[in-house]
N, C-alpha and C positions, 0 to 999 in steps of 0.2 A: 386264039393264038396270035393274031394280026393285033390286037389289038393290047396283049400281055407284051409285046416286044418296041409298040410306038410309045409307053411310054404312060398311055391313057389309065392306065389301071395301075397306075402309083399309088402308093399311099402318101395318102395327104394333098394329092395334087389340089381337089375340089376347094379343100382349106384356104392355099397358099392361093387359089384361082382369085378366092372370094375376098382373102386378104389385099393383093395386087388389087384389084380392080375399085376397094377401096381407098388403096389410095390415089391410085388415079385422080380418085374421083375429088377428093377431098384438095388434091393438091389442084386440079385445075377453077372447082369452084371455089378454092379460098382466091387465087389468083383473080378470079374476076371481081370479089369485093376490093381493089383496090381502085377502082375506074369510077368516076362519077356516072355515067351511064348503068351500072349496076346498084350505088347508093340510089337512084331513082327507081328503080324497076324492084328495088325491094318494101318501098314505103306500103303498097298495099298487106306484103306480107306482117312485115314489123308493125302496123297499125293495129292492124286483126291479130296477133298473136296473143295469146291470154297468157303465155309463159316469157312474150320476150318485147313487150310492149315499152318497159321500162327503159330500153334501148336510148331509146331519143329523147327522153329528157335527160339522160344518163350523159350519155354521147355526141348527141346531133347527126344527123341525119348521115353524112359521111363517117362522123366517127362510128359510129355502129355500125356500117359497114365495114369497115377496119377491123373494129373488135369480132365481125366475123370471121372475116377473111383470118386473122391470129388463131382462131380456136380453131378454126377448120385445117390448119397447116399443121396448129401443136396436133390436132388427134390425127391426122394421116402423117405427121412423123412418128408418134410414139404406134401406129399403127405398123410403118416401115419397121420400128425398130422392132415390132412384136417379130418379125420373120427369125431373129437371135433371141433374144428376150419374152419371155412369155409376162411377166409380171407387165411390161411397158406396152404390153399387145395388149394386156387387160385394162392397162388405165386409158388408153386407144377408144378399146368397145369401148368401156364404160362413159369417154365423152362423146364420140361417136353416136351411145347411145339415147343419152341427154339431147342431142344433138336434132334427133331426128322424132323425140317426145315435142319439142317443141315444135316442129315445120307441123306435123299431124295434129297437132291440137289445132293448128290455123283453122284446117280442113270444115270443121262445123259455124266460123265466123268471118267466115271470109263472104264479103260481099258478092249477092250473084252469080255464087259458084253454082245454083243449079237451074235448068233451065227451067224457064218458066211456065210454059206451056206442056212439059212433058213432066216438070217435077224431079224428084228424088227417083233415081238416083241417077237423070242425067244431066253431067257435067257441063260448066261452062266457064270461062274467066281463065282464074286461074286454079281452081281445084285441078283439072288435069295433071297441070305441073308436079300439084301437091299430089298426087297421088300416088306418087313413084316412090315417097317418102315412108309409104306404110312398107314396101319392098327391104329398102334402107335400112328400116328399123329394124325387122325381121333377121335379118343380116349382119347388123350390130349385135344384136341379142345372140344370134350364131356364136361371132367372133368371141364375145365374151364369154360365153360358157364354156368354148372350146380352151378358150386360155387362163380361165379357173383353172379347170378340171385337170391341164398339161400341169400346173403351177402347182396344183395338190399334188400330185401323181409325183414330184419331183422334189417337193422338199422334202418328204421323209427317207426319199433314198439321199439326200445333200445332209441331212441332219445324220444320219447313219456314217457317210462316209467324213464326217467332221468327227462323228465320235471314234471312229476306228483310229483316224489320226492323231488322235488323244490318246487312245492305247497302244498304239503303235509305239508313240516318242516317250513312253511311260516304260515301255519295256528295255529300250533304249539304255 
């Protein structure tokens, strides 16, 4: 009963929790690719990535922090705007999701990420970090299936009430 009346057992709360907190997240990690102390602290990652290596000959070293810091703010705005928009939630996940294929693929080439005397699977460097990423992902792939599936569920009733306004102004 205590818990029907705080508020806790809304619908949808857990969605909109996991939404929020994505972009938090996005908006404060793009904000730190704008600082040269962040272009530096990411070189081990962008080195090792097999999906985002391209970065710095593309870029240079700052500039692909840049070009993160941009994609990370487009996908937790179009994530913001999923909270009204499901279509714009969905292209969100879907970079969101990209997003966090890449930091996870680091995880197997990244230098020194396991210790050496005890092995796999314990961590050292910076695997730890990366490892928050497999979370991330799991949580993109959430948001996105959630905002297919709202986005299915809603055009056929928006195509319906299009056609009825067609018969409507026919009858007219």
């Amino acid at each position: 009963m205590i818990m029907r009346r705080s508020g806790l057992l809304t619908e949808d709360l857990d969605y909109h929790l996991v939404r929020a907190s994505m972009v938090i997240m996005f908006l404060f990690f793009g904000y730190q690719k704008w600082w040269p102390y962040e272009a530096e602290r990411l070189v081990p990652f962008i080195s090792n990535g097999p999906l985002i290596f391209w970065l710095y000959p593309v870029f240079g070293h700052q500039g692909a922090s840049w070009f993160l810091g941009v994609s990370e703010w487009t996908f937790g705005t179009l994530l913001f705007a999923g909270f009204w928009d499901k279509r714009l939630g969905a292209l969100g996940a879907l970079g969101s999701t990209g997003t966090f294929i890449a930091t996870v693929t680091i995880i197997p080439f990244m230098p020194e990420g396991w210790d050496p005397a005890a092995g796999f699977p314990a961590m050292t460097g910076n695997v730890p970090f990366l490892m928050k990423d497999v979370v991330l992902l799991a949580v993109s792939f959430y948001l996105l299936r959630q905002d297919v599936v709202r986005v299915a569920r809603h055009e056929p009733a928006r195509r319906r009430v299009k056609g009825m306004e067609f018969v409507h102004s026919a009858r007219e």
